[in-house]
TORMAR-820603 format. One record per residue (C-alpha): chain; x, y, z. Coordinates in steps of 0.25 Angstrom, whole numbers. Example, Ala and Ser with C-alpha at 12.3 -4.5 7.8 and 13.67 -1.06 7.14 Angstrom:
KOLNU, cadena, xx, yy, zz
KOLNU, A, 49, -18, 31
KOLNU, A, 55, -4, 29
***
This chain:
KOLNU, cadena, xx, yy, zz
KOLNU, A, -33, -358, 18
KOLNU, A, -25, -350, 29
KOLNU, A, -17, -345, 17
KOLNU, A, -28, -336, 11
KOLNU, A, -33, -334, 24
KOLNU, A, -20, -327, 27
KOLNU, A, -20, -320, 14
KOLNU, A, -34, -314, 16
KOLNU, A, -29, -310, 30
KOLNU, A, -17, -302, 23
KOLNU, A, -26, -295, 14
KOLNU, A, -36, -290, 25
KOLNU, A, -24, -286, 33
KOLNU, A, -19, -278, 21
KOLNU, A, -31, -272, 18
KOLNU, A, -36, -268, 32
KOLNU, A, -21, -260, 33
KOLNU, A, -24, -254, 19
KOLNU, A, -37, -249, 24
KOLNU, A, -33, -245, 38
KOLNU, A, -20, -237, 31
KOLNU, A, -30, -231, 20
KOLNU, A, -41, -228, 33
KOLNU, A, -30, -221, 43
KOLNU, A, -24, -211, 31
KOLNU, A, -39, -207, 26
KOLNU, A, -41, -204, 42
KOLNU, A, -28, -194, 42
KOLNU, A, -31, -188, 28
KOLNU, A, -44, -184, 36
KOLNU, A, -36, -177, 50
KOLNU, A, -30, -168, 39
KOLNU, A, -33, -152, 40
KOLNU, A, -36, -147, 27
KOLNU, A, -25, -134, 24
KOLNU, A, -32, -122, 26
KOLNU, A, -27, -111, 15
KOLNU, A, -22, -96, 23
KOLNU, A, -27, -83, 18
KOLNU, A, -18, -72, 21
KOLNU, A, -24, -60, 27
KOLNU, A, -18, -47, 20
KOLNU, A, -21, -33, 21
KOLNU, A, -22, -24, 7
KOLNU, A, -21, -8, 4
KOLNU, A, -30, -2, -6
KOLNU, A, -22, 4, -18
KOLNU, A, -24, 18, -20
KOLNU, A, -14, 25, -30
KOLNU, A, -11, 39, -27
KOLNU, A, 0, 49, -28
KOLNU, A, 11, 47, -21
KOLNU, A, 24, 57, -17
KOLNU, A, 38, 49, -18
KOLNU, A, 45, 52, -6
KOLNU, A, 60, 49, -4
KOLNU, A, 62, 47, 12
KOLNU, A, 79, 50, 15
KOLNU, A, 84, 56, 28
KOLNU, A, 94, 64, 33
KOLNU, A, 102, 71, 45
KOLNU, A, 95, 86, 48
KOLNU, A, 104, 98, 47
KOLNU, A, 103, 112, 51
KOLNU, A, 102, 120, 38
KOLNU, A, 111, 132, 44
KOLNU, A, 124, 127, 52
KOLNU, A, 135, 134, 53
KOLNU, A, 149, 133, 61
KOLNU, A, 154, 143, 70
KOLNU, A, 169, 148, 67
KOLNU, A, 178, 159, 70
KOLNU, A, 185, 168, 62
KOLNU, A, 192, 175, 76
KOLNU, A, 198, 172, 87
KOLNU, A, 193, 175, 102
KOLNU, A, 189, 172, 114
KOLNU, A, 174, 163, 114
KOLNU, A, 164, 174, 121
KOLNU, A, 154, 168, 132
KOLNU, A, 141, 174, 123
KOLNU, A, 126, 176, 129
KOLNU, A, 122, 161, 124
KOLNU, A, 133, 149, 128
KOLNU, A, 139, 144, 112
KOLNU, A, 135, 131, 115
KOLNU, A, 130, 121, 107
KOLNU, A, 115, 122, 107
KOLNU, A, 114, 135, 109
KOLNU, A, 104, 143, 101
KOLNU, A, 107, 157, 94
KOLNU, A, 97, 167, 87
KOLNU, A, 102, 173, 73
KOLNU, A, 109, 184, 76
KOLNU, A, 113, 179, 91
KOLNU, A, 128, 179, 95
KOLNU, A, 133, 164, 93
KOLNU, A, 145, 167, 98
KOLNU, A, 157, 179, 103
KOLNU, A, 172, 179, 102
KOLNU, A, 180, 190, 112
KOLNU, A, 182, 200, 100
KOLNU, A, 187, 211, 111
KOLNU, A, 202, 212, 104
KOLNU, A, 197, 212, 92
KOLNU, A, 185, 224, 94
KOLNU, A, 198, 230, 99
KOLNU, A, 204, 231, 86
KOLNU, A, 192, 234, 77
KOLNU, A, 190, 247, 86
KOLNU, A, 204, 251, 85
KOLNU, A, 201, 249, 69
KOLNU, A, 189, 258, 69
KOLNU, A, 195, 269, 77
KOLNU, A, 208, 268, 65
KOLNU, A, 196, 269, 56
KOLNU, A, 190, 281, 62
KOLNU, A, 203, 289, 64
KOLNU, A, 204, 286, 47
KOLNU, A, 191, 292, 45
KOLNU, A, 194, 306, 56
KOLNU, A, 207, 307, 48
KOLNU, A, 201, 306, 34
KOLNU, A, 188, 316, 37
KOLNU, A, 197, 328, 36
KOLNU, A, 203, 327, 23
KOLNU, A, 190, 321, 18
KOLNU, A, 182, 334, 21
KOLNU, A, 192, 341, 14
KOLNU, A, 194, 333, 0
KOLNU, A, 180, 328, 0
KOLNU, A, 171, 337, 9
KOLNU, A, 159, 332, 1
KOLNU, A, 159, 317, 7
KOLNU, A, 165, 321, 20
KOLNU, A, 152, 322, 26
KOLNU, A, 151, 306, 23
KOLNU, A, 163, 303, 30
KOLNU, A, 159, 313, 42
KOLNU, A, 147, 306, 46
KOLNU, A, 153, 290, 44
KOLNU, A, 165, 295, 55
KOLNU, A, 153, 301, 63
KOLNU, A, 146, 289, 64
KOLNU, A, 158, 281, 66
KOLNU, A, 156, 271, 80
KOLNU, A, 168, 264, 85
KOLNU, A, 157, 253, 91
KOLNU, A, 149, 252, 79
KOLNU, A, 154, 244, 64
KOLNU, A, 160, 253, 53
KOLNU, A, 148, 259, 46
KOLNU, A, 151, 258, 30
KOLNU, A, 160, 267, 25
KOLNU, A, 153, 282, 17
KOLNU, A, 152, 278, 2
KOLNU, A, 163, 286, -6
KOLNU, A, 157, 294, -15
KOLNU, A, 170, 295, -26
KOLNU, A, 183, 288, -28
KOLNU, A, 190, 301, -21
KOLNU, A, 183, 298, -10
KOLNU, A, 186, 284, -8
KOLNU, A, 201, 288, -13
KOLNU, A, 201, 295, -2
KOLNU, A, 196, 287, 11
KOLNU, A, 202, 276, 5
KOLNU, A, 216, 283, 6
KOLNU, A, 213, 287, 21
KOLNU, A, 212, 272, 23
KOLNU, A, 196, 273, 27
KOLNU, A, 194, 262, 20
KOLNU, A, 205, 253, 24
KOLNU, A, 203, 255, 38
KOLNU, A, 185, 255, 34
KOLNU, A, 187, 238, 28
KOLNU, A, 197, 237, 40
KOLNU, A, 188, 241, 51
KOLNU, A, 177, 232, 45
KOLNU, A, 183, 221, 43
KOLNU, A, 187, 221, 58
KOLNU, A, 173, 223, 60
KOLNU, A, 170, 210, 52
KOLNU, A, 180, 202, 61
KOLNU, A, 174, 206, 75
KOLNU, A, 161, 202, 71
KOLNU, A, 167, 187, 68
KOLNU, A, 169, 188, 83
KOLNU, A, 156, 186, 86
KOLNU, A, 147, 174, 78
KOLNU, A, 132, 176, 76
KOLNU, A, 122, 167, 74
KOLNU, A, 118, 167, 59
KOLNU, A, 104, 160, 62
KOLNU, A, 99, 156, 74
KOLNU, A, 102, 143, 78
KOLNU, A, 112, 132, 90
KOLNU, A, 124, 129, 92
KOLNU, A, 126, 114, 89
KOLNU, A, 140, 113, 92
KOLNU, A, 151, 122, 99
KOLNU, A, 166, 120, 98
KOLNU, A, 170, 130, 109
KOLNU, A, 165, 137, 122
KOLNU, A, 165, 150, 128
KOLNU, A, 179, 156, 132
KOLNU, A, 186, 148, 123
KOLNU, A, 196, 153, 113
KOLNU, A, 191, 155, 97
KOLNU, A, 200, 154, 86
KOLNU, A, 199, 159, 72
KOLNU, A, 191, 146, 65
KOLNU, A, 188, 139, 75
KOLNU, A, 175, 132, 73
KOLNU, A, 166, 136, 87
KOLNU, A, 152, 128, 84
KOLNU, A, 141, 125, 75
KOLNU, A, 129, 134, 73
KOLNU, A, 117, 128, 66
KOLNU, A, 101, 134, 63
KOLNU, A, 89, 124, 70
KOLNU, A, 81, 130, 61
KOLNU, A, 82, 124, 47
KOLNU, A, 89, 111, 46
KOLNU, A, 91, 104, 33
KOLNU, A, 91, 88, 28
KOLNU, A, 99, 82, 21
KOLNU, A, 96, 70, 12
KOLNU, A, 99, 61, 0
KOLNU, A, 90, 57, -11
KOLNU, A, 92, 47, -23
KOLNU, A, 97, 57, -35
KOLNU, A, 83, 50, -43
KOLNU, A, 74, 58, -34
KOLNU, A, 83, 72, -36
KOLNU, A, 75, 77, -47
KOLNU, A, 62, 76, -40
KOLNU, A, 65, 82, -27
KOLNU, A, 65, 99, -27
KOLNU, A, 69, 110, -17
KOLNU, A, 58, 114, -10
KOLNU, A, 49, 101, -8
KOLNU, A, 44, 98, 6
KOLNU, A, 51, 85, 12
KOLNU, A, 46, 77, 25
KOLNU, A, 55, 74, 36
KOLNU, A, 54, 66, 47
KOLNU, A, 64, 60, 59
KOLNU, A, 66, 46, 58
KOLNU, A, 55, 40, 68
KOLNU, A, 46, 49, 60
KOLNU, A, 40, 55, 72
KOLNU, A, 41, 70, 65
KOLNU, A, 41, 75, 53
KOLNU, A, 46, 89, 46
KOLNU, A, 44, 93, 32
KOLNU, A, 57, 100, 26
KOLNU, A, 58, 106, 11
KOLNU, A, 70, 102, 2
KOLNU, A, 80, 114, 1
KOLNU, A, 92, 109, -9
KOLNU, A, 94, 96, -18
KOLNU, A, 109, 94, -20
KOLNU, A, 111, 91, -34
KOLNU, A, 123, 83, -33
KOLNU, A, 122, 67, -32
KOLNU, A, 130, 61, -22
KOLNU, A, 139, 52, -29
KOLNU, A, 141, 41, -18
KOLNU, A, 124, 41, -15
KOLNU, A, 119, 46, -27
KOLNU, A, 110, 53, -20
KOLNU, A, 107, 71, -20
KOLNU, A, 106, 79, -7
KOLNU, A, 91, 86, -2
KOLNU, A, 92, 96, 7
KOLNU, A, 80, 98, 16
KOLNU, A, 76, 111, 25
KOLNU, A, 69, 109, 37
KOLNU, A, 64, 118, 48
KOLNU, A, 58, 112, 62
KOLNU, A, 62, 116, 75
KOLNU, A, 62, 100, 80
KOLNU, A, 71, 97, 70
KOLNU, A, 86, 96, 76
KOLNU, A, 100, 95, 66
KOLNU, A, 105, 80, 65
KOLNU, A, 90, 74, 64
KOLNU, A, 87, 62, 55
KOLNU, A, 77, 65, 46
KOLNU, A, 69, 58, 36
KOLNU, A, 67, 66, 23
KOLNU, A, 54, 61, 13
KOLNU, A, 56, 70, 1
KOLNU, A, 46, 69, -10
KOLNU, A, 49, 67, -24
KOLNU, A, 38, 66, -33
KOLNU, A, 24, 58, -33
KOLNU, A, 19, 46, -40
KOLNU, A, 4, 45, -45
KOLNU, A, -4, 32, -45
KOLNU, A, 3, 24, -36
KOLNU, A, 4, 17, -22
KOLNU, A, 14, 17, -9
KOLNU, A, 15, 3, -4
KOLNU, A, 25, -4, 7
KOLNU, A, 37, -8, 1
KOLNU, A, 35, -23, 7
KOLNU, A, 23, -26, -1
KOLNU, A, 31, -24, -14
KOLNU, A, 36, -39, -20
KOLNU, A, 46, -39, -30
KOLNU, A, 45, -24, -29
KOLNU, A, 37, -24, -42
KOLNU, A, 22, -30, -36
KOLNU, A, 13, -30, -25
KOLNU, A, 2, -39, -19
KOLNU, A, -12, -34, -21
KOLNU, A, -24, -41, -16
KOLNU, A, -35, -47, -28
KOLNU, A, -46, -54, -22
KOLNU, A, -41, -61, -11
KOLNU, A, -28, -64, -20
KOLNU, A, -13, -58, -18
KOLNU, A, -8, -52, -32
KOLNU, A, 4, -47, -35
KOLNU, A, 4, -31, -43
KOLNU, A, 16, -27, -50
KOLNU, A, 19, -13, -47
KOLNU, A, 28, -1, -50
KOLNU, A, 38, 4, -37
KOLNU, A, 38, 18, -41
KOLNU, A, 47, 23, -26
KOLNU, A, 52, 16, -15
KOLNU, A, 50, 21, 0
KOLNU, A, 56, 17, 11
KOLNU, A, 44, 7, 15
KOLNU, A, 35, 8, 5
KOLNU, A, 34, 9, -12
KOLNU, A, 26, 18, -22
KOLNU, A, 22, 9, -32
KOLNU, A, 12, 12, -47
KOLNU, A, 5, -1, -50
KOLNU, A, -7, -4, -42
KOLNU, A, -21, -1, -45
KOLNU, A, -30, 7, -35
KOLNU, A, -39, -3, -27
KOLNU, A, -30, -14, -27
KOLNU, A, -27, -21, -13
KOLNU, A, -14, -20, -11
KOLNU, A, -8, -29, 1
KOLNU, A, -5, -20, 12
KOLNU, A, 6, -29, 19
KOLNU, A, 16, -39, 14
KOLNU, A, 9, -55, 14
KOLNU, A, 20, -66, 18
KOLNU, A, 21, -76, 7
KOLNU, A, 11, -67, -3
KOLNU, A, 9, -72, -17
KOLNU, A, 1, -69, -30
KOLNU, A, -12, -76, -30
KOLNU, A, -12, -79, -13
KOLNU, A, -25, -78, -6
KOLNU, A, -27, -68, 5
KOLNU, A, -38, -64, 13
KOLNU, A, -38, -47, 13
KOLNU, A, -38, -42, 27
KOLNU, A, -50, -31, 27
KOLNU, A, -45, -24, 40
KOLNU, A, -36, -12, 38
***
């Protein structure tokens, strides 16, 4: 009897642990949270297709247009002149730049004139009576003759007799030599071509001058010029004479600047051609980094995007009810941060930024504020 006494006790024991084991998992099935699905929140752009200008954005160092280096062909003494030759210093067109001590020299030029006018006194004689009909010519040249004044150009012969003649009194050999003594003073004295500074000066007042010595750099802060690289694809569609935006690189101002010259030769190590662009602003100053946006050409019927939002560079995610869909587009140019691509349809909402583990067909919630 104890025997299935035990027994029955063994199976309610059993069954009560069963029971209690099935009881205390239903319990923690119901403590369970049930997973709540997220929805990103994404912010879209409205399509609009248009025409849109293809800029390429390059830069470069400014330089002044007009720069020339100052040399000497003479030798002297560096003259002390009404401004100091130093560099910054600003000179008019037309102003003394710079004087060499040309005293010795003047010297000589006027003891050339005076030979030259003793020629002409000794000639007039001889040329009243062999040729009384173009004395009168000569009489009035010798008349006006000024020993402070430049040679005035020599009567114009009027047959080959005549020009026999003088030329056998040596008028014209000593005429050429006068002159180009003449030409040499003037190198004596350097004059401002355009006006214009001094960037840099190699000598200072006092100082001795030699024949080619370089003395300082004189440049025009009026028109500078800027010098960029563009891919040789693009050279055919660029033309002298088109408008080119420039700004400094924290783009905090802006010029505008005209293509003067394309360099049609490719540079072999870049394969890239040379633009020149003119500029004019009295802000600008020479060794300035600029940023150069040179327009090409325009594309219709298409849209500029960031470049972040592009996936595989081939698609982009688009918004269709609530449901993130990928659209295959055409890249037509590449900017520095953004894309113009051809593709999209007008009206369709395009996500504005980039959505952390996007994927076709993932729910998002369209965020209306703008």
């Amino acid at each position: 009897m104890r025997q299935y006494i035990s027994i029955i006790l063994g199976i309610l024991i059993i069954a009560g642990a069963v029971m209690g084991y099935k009881k205390l998992a239903d319990s923690k099935k119901d403590k369970k949270q049930p997973v709540k699905k997220i929805v990103k929140i994404v912010q879209t752009q409205e399509v609009t297709n248009t025409t849109i200008p293809l800029l390429i954005i390059t830069s470069g160092t400014l330089k002044a247009k007009d720069k020339i280096d100052l040399f000497t062909e003479v030798q002297g003494i560096l003259l002390k002149g009404s401004k100091d030759f130093k560099a910054g210093t600003y000179f008019s067109k037309g102003e003394t730049i710079l004087r060499i001590n040309s005293e010795e020299f003047s010297a000589n030029l006027r003891s050339q004139k005076s030979n030259f006018y003793s020629v002409l006194t000794a000639m007039m004689p001889d040329l009243q009576l062999d040729f009384p009909d173009v004395y009168p010519k000569w009489q009035v040249y010798l008349t006006s003759f000024d020993m402070q004044k430049g040679l005035a150009k020599l009567p114009e012969t009027s047959s080959d007799k005549e020009k026999y003649f003088i030329t056998g009194r040596k008028v014209l050999s000593t005429y050429y030599s006068v002159k180009n003594a003449e030409a040499r003073l003037s190198k004596y004295r350097i004059v401002a071509p355009f006006s214009g500074i001094l960037s840099e000066t190699m000598v200072n007042s006092s100082a001795l001058i030699r024949p080619g010595q370089k003395l300082g750099t004189f440049v025009n802060t009026s028109v500078y010029e800027l010098e960029v690289n563009i891919n040789t694809q693009y050279g055919d569609l660029l033309q002298k004479g088109k408008k080119v935006t420039l700004q400094n690189l924290e783009h905090t101002k802006e010029w505008i600047g005209i293509v003067s010259r394309i360099n049609p030769i490719v540079d072999v190590s870049t394969q890239t051609l040379k633009v020149y662009i003119t500029l004019k602003n009295k802000s600008l100053k020479e060794g300035m980094y600029l940023e150069a946006s040179l327009p090409v050409k325009s594309i219709s019927e298409a849209y500029e995007v960031s470049r972040k939002l592009l996936v595989d560079d081939t698609k982009l995610f688009v918004v269709n009810d609530s449901t993130l869909n990928l659209q295959s587009i055409a890249p037509v140019f590449f900017n520095k941060k953004t894309v113009v691509v051809k593709g999209l349809e007008n009206g369709q909402k395009l996500v504005k930024e980039p959505v952390p583990g996007a994927y076709e067909g993932m729910i998002v919630k369209v965020n209306s504020k703008k």
